[in-house]
C-alpha positions as CSV (number, residue, x, y, z in Angstrom):
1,X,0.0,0.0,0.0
2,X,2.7,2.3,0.8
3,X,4.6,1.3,-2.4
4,X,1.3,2.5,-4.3
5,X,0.7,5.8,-2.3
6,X,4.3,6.5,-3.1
7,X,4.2,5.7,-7.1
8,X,1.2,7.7,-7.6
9,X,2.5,10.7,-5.4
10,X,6.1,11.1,-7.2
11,X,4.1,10.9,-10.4
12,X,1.7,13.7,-9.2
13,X,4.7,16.0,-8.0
14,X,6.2,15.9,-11.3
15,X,3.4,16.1,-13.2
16,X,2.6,19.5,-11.1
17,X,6.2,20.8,-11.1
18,X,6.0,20.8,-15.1
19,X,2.4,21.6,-15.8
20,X,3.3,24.5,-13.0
21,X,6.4,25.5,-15.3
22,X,4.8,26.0,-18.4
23,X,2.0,27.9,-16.6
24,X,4.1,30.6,-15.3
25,X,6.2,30.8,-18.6
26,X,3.0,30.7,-20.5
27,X,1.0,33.1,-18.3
28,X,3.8,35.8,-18.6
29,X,3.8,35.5,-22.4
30,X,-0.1,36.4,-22.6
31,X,0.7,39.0,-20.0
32,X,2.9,40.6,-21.7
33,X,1.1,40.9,-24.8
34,X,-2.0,41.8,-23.3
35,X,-0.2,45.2,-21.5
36,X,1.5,45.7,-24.9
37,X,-1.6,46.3,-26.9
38,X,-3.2,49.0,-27.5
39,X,-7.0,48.5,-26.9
40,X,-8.4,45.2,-26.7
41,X,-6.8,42.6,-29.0
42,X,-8.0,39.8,-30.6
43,X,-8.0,36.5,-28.1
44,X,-5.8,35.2,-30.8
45,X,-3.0,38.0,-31.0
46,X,-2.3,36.7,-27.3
47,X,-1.2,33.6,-28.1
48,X,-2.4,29.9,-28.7
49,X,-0.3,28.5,-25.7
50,X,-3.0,27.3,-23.2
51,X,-2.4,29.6,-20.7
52,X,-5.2,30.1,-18.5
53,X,-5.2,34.2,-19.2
54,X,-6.1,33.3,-22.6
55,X,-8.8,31.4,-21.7
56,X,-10.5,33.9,-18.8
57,X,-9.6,36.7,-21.8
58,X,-11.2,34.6,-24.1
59,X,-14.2,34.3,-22.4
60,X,-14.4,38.4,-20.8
61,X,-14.0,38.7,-25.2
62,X,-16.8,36.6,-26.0
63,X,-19.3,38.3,-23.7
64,X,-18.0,41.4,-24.6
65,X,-18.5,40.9,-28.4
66,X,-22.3,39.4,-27.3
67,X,-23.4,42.3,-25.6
68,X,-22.0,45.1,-28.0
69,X,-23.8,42.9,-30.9
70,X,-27.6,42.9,-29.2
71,X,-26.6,46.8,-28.5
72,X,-26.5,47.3,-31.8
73,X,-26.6,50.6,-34.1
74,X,-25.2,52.4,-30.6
75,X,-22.5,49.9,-29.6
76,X,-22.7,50.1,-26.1
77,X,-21.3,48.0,-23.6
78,X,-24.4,46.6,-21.7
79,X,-22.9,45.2,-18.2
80,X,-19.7,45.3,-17.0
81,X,-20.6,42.6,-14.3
82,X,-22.0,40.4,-16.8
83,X,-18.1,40.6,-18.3
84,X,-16.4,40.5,-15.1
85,X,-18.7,37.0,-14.3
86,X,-18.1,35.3,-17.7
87,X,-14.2,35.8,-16.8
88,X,-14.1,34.8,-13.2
89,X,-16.4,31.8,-14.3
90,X,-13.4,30.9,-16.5
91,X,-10.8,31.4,-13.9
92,X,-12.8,29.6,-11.5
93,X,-12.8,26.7,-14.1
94,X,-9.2,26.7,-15.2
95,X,-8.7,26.3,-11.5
96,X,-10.3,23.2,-10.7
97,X,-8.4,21.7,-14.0
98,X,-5.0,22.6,-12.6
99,X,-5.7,21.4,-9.6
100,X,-7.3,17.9,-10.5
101,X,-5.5,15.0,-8.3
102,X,-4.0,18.0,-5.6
103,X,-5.9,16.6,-3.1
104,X,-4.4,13.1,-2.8
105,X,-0.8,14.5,-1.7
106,X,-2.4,15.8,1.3
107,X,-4.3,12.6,1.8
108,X,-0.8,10.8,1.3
109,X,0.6,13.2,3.8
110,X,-2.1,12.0,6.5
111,X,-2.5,8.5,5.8
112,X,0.6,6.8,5.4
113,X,2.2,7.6,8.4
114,X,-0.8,5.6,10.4
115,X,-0.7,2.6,7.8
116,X,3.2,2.6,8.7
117,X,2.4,2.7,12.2
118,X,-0.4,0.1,11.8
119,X,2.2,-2.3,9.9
120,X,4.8,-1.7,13.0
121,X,1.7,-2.4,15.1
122,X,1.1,-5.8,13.4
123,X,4.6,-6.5,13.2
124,X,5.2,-6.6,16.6
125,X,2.4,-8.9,17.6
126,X,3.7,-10.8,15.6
127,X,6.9,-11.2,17.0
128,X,5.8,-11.7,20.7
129,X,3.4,-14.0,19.2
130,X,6.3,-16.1,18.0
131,X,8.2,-15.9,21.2
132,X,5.2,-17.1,23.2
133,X,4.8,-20.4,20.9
134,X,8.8,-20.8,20.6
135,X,8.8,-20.1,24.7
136,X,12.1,-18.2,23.8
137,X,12.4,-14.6,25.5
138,X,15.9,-13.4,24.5
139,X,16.9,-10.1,23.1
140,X,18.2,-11.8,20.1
141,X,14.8,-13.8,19.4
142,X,13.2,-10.1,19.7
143,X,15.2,-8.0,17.7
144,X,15.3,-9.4,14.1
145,X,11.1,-8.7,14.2
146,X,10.6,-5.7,16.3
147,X,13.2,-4.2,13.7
148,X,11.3,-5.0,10.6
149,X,8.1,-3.9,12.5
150,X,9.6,-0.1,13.0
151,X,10.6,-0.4,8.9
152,X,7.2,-0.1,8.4
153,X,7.0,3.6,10.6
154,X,9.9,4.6,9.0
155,X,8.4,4.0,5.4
156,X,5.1,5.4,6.6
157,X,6.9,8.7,7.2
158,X,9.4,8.5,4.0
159,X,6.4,8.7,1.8
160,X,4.2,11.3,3.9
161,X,6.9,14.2,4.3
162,X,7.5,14.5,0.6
163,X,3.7,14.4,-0.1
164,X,3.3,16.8,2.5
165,X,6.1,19.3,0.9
166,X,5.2,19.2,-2.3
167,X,1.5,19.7,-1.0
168,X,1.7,22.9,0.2
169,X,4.4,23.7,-2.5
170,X,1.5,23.7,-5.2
171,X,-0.9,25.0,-3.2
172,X,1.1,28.0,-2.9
173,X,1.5,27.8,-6.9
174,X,-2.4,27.5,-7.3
175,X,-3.1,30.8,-5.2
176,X,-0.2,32.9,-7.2
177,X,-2.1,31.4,-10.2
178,X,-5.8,32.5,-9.1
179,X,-4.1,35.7,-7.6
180,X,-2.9,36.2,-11.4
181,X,-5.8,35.8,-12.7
182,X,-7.9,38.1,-10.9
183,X,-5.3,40.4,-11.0
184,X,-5.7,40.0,-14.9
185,X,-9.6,40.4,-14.8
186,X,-9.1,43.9,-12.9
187,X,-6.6,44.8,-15.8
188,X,-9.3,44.1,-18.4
189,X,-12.3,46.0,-16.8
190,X,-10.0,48.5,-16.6
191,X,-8.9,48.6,-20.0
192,X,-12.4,47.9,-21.0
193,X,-13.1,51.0,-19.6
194,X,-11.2,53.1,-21.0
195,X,-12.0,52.0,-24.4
196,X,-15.4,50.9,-24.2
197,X,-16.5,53.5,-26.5
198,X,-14.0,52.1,-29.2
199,X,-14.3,48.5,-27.8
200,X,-15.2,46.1,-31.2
């Protein structure tokens, strides 16, 4: 069991570390070409990385181009809140994506340490089990089982501390990310706001 918990965590972490990676690298990109523009640009002028500002500005976009379409011959932008929703129903979605599977490093980080201490538990029964049918009460008759029982602790805790780390390492990386993002959504109200009359 502990073998498994361990697999699946190592393959989480560095699944995380590099999906994490390209986000940031990703995220700047869209940034930067976002600040660069002058007006509202085309979704597609930003990029066509998967960076989660592309989708949120995506979706602020499409409800944008929506509202000024019913509002037509005078253009006019209908509801800022209805823009600022469709966006922060994006980030909100892009969020739960990155942070598919997060859950089970914390659950890692709880469990295993009690189905290590269980196993040194049952381990140790064991062994005074075996010394009450052998009859033999030595040190040396002890040893050999109450050893392997603590193995079992000590592997308990060599895959719970790294699940634990790397737990509240992307934690931290999902909050910059949602920080981003509604850091971005203020940008574009904003910016929509200043061009709204010449908004396409």
């Amino acid at each position: 069991m502990l073998l498994v918990f361990s697999v699946i965590s190592w393959a989480l972490i560095f699944q995380k570390l590099r999906l994490f990676g390209q986000i940031n690298r990703r995220t700047s990109r869209a940034l930067h070409s976002f600040r660069a523009a002058r007006g509202l640009p085309e979704p597609r002028t930003l990029g066509t990385t998967g960076s989660p500002v592309e989708v949120v500005y995506a979706a602020g976009y499409r409800e944008l181009r929506s509202q000024l379409a019913a509002a037509n011959p005078h253009a006019r932008i209908k509801s800022l809140n209805a823009v600022t929703s469709s966006m922060q129903q994006a980030s909100s979605d892009e969020v739960r994506k990155v942070e598919k599977w997060m859950p089970w490093l914390a659950t890692t980080g709880s469990v295993t340490p009690f189905i290590g201490l269980f196993g040194t538990v049952w381990g140790v029964m064991n062994t005074f089990a075996s010394l009450a049918e052998s009859g033999e009460a030595n040190l040396s008759a002890i040893a050999p089982g109450v050893a392997s029982a603590l193995a079992c602790t000590m592997a308990g805790l060599v895959v719970a501390i790294p699940a634990l780390f790397a737990s509240s390492f992307l934690t931290g990386q999902m909050k910059d990310m949602n920080a981003d993002l509604n850091v971005f959504i203020d940008d574009f109200i904003l910016k929509l706001e200043e061009v709204k009359t010449d908004a396409p």
